[in-house]
Every structure is written in C-alpha cells, then in structure tokens.
PARO-578294 format. One record per residue: residue number from 1; residue in one letter; chain; x, y, z of N, C-alpha, C in turn. Coordinates in Angstrom, 3 decimals. Layout:
! residues N
PT num residu chaine   n_east  n_north     n_up  ca_east ca_north    ca_up   c_east  c_north     c_up
PT NUM      A      A        X        Y        Z        X        Y        Z        X        Y        Z
...
! end
This chain:
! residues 53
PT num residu chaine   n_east  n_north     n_up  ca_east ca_north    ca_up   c_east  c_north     c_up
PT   1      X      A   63.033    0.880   51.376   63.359    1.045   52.776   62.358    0.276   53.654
PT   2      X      A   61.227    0.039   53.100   60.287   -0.485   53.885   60.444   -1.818   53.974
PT   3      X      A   60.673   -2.678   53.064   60.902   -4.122   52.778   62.219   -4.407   53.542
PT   4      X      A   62.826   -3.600   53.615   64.016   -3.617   54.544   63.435   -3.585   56.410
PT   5      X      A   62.931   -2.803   56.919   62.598   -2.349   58.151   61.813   -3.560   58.165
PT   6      X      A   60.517   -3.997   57.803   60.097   -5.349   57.660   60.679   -6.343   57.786
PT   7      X      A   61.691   -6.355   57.386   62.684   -7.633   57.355   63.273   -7.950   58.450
PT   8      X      A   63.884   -6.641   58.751   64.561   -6.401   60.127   63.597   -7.069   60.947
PT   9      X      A   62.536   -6.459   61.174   61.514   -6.745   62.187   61.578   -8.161   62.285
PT  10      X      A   61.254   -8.513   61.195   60.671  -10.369   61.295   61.883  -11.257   61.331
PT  11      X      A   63.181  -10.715   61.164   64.140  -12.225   61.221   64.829  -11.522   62.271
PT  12      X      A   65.269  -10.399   62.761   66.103   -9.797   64.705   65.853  -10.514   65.763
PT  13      X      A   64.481  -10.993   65.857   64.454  -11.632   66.973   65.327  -12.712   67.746
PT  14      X      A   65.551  -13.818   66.356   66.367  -15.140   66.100   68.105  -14.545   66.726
PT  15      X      A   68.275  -13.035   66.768   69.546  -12.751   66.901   69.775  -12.068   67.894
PT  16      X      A   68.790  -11.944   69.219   68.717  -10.930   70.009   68.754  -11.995   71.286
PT  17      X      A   69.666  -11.731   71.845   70.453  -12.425   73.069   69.174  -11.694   74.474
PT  18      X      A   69.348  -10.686   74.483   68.149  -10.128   75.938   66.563  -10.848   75.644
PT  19      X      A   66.222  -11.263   76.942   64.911  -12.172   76.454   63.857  -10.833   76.693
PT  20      X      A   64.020   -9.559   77.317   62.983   -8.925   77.207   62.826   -8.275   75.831
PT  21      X      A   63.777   -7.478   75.300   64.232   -6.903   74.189   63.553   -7.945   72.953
PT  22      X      A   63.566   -9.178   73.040   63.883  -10.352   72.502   61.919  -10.514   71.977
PT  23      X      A   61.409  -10.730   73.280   59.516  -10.749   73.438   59.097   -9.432   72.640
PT  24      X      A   60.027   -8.044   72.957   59.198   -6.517   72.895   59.438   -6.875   70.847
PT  25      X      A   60.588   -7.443   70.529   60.465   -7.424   68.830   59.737   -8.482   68.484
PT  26      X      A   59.640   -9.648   69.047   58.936  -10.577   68.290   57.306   -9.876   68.452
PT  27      X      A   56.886   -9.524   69.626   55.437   -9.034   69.444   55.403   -7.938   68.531
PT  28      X      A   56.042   -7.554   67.943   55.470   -6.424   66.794   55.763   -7.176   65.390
PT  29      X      A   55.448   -8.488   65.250   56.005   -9.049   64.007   54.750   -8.577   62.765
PT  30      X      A   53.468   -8.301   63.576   52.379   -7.757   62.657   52.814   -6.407   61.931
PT  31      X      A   53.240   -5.735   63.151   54.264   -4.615   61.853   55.446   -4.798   60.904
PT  32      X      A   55.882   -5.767   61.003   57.333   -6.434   60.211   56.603   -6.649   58.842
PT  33      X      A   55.438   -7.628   59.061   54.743   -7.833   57.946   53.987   -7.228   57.439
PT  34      X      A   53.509   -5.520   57.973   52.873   -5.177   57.198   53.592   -4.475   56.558
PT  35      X      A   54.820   -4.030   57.141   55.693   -2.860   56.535   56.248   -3.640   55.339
PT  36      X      A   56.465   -5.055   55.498   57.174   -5.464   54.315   56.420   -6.002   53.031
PT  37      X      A   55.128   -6.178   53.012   54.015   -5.833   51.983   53.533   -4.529   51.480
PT  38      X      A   53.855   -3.384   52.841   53.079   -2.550   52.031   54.577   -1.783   50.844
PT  39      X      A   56.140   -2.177   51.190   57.265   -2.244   50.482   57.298   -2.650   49.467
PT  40      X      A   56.438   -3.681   49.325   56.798   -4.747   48.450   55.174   -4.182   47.184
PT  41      X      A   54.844   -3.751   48.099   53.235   -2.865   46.792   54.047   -2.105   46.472
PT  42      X      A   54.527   -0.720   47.032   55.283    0.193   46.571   56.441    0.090   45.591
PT  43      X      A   56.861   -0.866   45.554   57.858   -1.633   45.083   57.251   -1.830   43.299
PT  44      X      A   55.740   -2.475   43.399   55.352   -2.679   42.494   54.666   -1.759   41.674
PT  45      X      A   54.156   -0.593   42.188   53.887    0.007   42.091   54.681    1.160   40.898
PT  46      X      A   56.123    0.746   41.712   57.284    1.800   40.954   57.374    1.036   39.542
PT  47      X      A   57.677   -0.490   39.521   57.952   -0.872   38.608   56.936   -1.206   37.471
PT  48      X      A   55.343   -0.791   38.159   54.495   -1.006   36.856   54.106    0.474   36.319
PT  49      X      A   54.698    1.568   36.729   54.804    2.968   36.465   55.651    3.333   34.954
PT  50      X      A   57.491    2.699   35.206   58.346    2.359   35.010   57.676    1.270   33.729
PT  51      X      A   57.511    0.669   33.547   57.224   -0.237   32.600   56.424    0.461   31.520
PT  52      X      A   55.378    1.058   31.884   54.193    2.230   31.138   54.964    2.928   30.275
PT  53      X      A   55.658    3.637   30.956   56.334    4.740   29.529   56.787    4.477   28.554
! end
C-alpha cells in the first residue's frame, strides 16, 4: 500500500489540471519518496522472511 501512495504522490502531479492543487502535491514529493522506499523495505523485508522458512 505504501509503494502505491508513493507513487501516487510522485507521478499526480503531471495529471492535475488546478495549478494550486497542482504546487500543494508536487511540494510533498519528499513524502512520495519516502513512502515509496520505506514500501519498497517492507516489501523486502516480507520477502526475505518468506524465503527463510
């Protein structure tokens, strides 16, 4: 879910017609990217768990 919301964050802007709406998402792109690393740990996380057993 996180790598998702991340994603959202960082490519919406390119699709958002209101220029204020437009500034308020691109300035949070530091959260786009962190949400979609810290997804993408979790992510790895599951699958080196998953691999162990």
């Amino acid at each position: 879910m996180l790598v998702l919301i991340g994603a959202g964050v960082l490519v919406s802007p390119a699709f958002i017609q209101s220029p204020g709406l437009h500034d308020a998402v691109a300035g949070s792109a530091v959260v786009g990217w962190f949400s979609l690393a810290l997804g993408i740990a979790f992510l790895g996380q599951w699958a080196w768990r998953r691999r162990r057993k």
